[in-house]
VOGU-3710 file (C-alpha; in Angstrom, 3 decimals, decimal comma):
1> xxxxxxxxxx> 45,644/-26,172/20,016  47,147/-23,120/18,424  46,366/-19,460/17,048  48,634/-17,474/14,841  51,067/-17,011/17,810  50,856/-19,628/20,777  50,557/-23,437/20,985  48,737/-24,737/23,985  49,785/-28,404/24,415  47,902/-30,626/27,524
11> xxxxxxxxxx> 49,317/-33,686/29,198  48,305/-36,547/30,908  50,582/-35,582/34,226  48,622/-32,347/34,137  51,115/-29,870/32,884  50,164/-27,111/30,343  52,754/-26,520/27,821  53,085/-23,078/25,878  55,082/-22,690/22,804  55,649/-19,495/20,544
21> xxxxxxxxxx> 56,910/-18,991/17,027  58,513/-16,457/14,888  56,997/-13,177/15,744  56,936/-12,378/11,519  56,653/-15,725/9,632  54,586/-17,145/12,231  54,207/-20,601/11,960  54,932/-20,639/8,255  58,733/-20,730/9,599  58,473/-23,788/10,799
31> xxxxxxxxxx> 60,007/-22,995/14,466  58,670/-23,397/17,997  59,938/-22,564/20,999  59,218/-22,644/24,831  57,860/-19,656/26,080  57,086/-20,466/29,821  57,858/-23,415/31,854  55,268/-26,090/32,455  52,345/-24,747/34,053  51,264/-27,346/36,671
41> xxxxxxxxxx> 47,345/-28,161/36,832  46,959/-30,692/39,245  44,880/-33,147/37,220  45,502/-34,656/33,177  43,941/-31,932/30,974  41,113/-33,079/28,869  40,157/-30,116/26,080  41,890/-26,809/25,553  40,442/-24,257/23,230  41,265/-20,617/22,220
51> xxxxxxxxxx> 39,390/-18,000/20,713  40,198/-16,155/17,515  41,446/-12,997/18,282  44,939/-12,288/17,731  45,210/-9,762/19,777  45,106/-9,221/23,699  41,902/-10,216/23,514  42,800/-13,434/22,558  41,524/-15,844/25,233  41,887/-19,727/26,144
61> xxxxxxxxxx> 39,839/-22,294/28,396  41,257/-25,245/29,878  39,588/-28,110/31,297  40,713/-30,920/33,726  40,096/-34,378/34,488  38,526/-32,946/37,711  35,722/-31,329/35,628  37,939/-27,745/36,651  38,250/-25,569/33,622  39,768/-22,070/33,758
71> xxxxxxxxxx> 39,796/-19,164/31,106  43,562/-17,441/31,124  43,651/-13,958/29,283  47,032/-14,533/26,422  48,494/-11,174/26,869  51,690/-10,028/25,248  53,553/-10,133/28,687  52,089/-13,904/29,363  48,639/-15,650/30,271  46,816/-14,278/33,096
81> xxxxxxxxxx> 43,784/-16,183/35,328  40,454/-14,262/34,038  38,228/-16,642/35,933  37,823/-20,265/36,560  35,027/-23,142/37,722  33,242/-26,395/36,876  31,933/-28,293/34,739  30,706/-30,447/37,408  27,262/-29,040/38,247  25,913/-29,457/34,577
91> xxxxxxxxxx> 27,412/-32,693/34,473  25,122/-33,810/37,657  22,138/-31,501/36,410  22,055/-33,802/33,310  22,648/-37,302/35,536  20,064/-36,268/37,750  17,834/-35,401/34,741  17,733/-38,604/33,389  17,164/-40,560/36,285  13,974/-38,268/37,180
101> xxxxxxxxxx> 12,967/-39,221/33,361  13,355/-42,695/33,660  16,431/-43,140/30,682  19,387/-43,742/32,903  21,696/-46,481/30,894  24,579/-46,208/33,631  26,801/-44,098/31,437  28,232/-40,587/32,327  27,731/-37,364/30,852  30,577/-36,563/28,075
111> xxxxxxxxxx> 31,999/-33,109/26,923  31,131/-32,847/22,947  32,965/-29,218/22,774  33,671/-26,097/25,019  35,038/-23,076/23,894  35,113/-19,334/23,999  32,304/-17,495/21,449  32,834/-13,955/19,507  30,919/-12,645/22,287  33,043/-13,883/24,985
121> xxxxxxxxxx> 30,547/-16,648/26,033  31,897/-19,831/27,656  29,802/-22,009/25,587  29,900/-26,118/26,832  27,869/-29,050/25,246  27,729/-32,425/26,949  25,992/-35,286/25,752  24,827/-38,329/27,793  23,912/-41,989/26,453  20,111/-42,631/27,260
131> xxxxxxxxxx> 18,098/-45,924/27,798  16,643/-45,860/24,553  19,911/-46,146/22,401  20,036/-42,367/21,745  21,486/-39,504/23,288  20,543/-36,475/24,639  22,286/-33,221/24,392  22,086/-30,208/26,258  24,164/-26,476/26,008  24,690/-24,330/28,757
141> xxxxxxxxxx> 26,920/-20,535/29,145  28,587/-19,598/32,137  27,479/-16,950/34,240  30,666/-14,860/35,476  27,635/-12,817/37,996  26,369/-15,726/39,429  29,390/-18,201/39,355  27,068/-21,083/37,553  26,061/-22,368/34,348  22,896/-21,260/32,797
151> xxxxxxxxxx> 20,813/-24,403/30,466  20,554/-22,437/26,715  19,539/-25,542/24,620  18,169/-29,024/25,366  16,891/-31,788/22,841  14,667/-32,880/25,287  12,470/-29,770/25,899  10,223/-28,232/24,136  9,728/-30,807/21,473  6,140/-30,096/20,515
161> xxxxxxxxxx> 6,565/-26,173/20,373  5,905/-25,086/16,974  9,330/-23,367/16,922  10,971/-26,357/17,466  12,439/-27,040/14,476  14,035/-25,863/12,126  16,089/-23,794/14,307  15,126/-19,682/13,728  17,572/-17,265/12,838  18,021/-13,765/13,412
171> xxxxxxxxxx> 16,550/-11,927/10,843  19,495/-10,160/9,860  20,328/-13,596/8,514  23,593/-13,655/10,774  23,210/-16,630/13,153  23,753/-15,904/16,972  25,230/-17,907/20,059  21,360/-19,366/20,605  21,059/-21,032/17,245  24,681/-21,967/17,123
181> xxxxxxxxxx> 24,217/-24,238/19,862  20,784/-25,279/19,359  22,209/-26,601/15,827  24,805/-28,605/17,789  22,094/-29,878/20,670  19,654/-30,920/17,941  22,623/-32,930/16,549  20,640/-36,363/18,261  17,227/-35,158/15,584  16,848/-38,547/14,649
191> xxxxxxxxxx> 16,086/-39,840/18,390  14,155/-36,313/19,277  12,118/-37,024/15,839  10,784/-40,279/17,507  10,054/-38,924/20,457  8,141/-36,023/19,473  6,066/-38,218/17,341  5,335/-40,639/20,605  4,417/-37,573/22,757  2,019/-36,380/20,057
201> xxxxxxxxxx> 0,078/-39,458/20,097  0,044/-39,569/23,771  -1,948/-35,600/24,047  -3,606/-36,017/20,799  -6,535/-35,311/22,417  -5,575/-32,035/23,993  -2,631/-31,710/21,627  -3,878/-27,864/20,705  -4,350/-26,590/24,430  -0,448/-28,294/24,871
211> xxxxxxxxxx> 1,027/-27,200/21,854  0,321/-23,746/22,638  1,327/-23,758/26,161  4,695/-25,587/24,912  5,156/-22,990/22,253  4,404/-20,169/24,491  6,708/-21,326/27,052  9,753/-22,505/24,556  9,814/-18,259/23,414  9,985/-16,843/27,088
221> xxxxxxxxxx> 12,541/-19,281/27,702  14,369/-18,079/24,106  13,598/-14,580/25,469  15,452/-15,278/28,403  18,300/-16,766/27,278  18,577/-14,358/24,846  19,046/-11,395/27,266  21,263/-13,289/29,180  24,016/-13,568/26,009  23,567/-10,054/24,637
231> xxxxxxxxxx> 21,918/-11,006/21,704  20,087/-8,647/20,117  19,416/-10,079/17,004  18,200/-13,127/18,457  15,985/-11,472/21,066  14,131/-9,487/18,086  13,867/-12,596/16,230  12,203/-14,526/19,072  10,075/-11,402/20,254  8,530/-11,701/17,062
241> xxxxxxxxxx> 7,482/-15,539/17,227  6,202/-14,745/20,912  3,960/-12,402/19,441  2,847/-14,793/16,738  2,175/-17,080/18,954  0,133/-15,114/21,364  -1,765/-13,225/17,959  -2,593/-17,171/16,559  -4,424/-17,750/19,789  -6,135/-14,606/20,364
251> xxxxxxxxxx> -4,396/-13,742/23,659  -5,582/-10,437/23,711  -4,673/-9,554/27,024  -1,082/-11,161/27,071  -0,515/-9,185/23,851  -1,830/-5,733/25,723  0,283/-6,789/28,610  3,500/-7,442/26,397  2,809/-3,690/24,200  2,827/-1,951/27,714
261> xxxxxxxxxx> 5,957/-3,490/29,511  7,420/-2,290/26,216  5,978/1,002/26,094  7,409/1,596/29,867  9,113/5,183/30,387  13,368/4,904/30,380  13,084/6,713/33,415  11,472/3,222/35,125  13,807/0,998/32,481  16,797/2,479/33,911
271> xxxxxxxxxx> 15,597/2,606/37,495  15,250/-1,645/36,862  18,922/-1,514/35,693  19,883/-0,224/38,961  21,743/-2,156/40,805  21,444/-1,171/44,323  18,069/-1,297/43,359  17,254/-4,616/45,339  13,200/-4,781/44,647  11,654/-8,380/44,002
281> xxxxxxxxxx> 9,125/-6,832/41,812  11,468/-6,149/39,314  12,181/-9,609/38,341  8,517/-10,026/36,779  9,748/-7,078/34,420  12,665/-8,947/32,592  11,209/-8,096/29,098  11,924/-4,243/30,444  15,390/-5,093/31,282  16,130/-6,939/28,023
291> xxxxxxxxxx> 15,256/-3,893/25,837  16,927/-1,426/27,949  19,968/-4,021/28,584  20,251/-4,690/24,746  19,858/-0,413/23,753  16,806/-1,340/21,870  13,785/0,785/21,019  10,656/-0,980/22,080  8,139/2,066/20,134  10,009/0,167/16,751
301> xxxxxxxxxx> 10,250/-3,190/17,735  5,670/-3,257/18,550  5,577/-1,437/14,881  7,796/-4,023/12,759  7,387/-7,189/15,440  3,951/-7,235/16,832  1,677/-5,131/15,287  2,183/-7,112/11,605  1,515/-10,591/13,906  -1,673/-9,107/15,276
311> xxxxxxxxxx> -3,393/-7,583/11,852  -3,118/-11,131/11,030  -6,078/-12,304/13,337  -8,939/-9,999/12,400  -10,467/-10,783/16,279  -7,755/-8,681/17,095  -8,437/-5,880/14,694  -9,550/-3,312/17,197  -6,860/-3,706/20,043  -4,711/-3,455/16,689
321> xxxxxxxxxx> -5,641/-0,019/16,057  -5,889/1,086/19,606  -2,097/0,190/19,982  -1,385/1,695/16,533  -3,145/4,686/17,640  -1,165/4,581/20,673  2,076/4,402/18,883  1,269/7,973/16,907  0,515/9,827/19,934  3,797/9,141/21,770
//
């Protein structure tokens, strides 16, 4: 693996191998040359991947046979540790996962891709052989805070949400981290296709009541995720279904709810953000955090998100205006 200034080369006796070039030509010249002496790993390296930057910023993860990976910083003086853990846990989560679900075929879970995003996100897919002659797929991000890997896409959930498919982008039209790897996750559509159609026919009797619930519960989790990368865009985008979905079903009183945890003071928003400030009864007030976390206005985002949703259901019409009424007396 190489950028415009460093080759990364892995080996089987677990040694990393770094190799520069010409400083002008690049690797148009033609030349390579050892920069540092073999770095020693300790187990045969599996995947290596950098990110684009040319500059410091430049980053690079390695991965193990071990299921170790590490992220080294490729500053002009050398590489430098920036942190390290394991692929491991996901690896098990996903094991585990199909055994509680019945599709265990006996093989393990493999790593499609890791690598660092534009956002600095440690981004890893695996994918794991099921019972039924597909595969399943899953994404996950590290978490530098908690030391862990956080579940961002799976094929297997949320099949009968009507956000499902096809995969929602931003609507500045510029896809983010969430729909990058929900495009690779949803890679096994053929299998998921199959199954959705099964589990259809299996609540078809209650298939409203569990649609909704599914729906509801796919955006929080979008919501979530969403905060956790930084992504704006992508939070906006999936605000905006969550309030479709509650303003199709006449949720009145989630909708009220969801205007006023918007419509909170800074003063409380920032008092959330503190971090000595240790309060379980923060947690409930994520939505709070996410706004205030992401620098966005929430006054603008119930006029162009969740207002239009609402004046769509004419039972809604009068906690419509109330809200709108609201809005111009702020």
């Amino acid at each position: 693996v190489a950028n415009d200034r460093i080759l990364a080369v892995g080996t089987a006796n677990g040694c990393l191998h770094l190799y520069g070039t010409s400083p002008t030509l690049g690797w148009e010249s033609g030349k390579a040359f050892r920069a540092f002496p073999p770095f020693v790993l300790g187990s045969p390296v599996v995947a290596i991947n950098m990110s684009d930057e040319v500059s410091n910023e430049c980053e690079m993860v390695v991965v193990t046979s071990d299921g170790g990976f590490a992220v080294y910083k490729l500053l002009n003086s050398g590489p430098k540790l920036h942190y390290k853990g394991s692929i491991v846990p996901p690896m098990q989560q996903m094991l585990l996962s199909s055994i509680s679900a019945n599709q265990q075929s006996g093989n393990q879970p493999k790593l499609v891709r890791i690598q660092i995003t534009d956002s600095k996100q440690l981004m890893l897919v695996l994918m794991l052989p099921t019972s039924s002659a597909g595969r399943a797929l899953q994404g996950f991000v590290y978490s530098r805070d908690m030391e862990s890997w956080m579940i961002v896409a799976d094929s297997a959930n949320f099949l009968l949400s009507d956000f499902y498919s096809p995969i929602h982008k931003p609507s500045s039209g510029k896809e983010g981290i969430l729909s990058r790897i929900a495009k690779i996750v949803t890679s096994s559509a053929s299998t998921m296709a199959s199954a959705k159609q099964m589990y259809q026919r299996v609540v078809e009797n209650e298939k409203h009541s569990y649609q909704y619930i599914i729906t509801r519960s796919h955006c929080e989790d979008r919501l979530a995720c969403a905060i956790a990368l930084d992504s704006k865009s992508e939070f906006e985008t999936w605000l905006a279904l969550y309030a479709r979905c509650l303003s199709s079903s006449g949720e009145a009183e989630s909708l009220r709810f969801l205007v006023d945890t918007l419509l909170d003071d800074s003063e409380s928003g920032n008092n959330l953000m503190d971090t000595d400030n240790d309060s379980c009864q923060n947690v409930s007030s994520f939505l709070l955090i996410g706004i205030k976390r992401l620098g966005l206005d929430g006054k603008r985002i119930i006029r162009q998100s969740i207002l239009p949703e609402m004046s769509k259901n004419r039972h809604l019409q009068r906690l419509t205006n109330e809200i709108s009424t609201e809005l111009d007396n702020l």
